[in-house]
N, C-alpha and C positions, 0 to 999 in steps of 0.2 A: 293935288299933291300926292295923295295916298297911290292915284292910276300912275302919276310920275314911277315913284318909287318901284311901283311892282313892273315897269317897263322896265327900268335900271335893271333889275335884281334877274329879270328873262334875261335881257343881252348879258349880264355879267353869267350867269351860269349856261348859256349858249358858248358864251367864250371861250368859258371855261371847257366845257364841254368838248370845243373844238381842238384845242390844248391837247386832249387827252386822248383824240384819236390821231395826232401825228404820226408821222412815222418815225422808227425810231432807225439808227444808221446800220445796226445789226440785219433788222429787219431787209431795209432797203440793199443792201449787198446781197443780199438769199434770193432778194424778185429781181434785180438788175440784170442776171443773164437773161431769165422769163420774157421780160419786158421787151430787149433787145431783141428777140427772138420773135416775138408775135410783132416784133414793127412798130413798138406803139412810143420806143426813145432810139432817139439817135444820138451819133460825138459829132459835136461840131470844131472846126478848129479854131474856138476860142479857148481850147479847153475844158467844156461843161458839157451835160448832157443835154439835151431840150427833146421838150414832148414833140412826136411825132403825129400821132395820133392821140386825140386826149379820152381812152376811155381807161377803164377799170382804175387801176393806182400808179397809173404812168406818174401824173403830176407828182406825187409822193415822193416815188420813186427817185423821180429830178431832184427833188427839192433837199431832200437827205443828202443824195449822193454829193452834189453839187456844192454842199453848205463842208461838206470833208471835204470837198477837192479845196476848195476856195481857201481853209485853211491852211492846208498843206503847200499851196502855190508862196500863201502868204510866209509860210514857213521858210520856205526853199527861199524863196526871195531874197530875206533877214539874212539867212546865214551867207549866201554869195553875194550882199549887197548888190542886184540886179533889180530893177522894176517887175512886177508882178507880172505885168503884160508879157515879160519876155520867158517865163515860166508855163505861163496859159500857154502861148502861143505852142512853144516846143510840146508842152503835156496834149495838147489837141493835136498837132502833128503824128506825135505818136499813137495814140488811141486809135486815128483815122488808119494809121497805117495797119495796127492789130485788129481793127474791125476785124472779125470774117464776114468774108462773103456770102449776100443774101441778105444783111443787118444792113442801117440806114446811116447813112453819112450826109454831112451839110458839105456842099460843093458852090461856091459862087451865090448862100444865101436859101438854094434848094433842096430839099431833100432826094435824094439819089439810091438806090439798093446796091449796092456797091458788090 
């Protein structure tokens, strides 16, 4: 019971742990150009970011950015009573289109340098 508990109290302060190295959305807007730039996120035309390549704090990166956009769609949605999808949809269209070129775009599923 005693080994129970002291496994509980690792995972809970791992968790914890894990919590606190998040990224936070400040943060993740300062490395989002970086990121784009070394190739390692691209826009897809769902609207969202997705890792490209997964090293350094790509994944972060998404996950922040991605957790505001999703908000924000959801926002825009409410106010023009339109489905969220058709907010994605247009916010990835445009993204794709403001890429510059050289940064990674999803095309038909693939990743593309556009």
């Amino acid at each position: 019971m005693k080994r129970l508990l002291q496994m509980f109290a690792l995972a809970l302060v791992f968790g914890v742990s894990l919590s606190v190295f998040a990224m936070g959305l400040s943060e993740a807007k300062q490395k989002l150009d970086t990121v784009k730039q070394q190739g390692l996120v691209g826009e897809t035309p769902t609207g969202y970011l997705d890792v490209v390549r997964a090293e350094g704090q790509a994944r972060e990166v998404v996950e922040a950015i991605n957790s505001a956009r999703r908000d924000e769609y959801k926002r825009i949605a409410e106010k023009h009573n339109i489905p969220v999808t058709q907010v994605e949809t247009v916010a990835g269209k445009k993204a794709i289109e403001k890429t510059p070129d050289g940064q990674y775009i999803q095309v038909n599923g693939q990743w593309v340098k556009k």
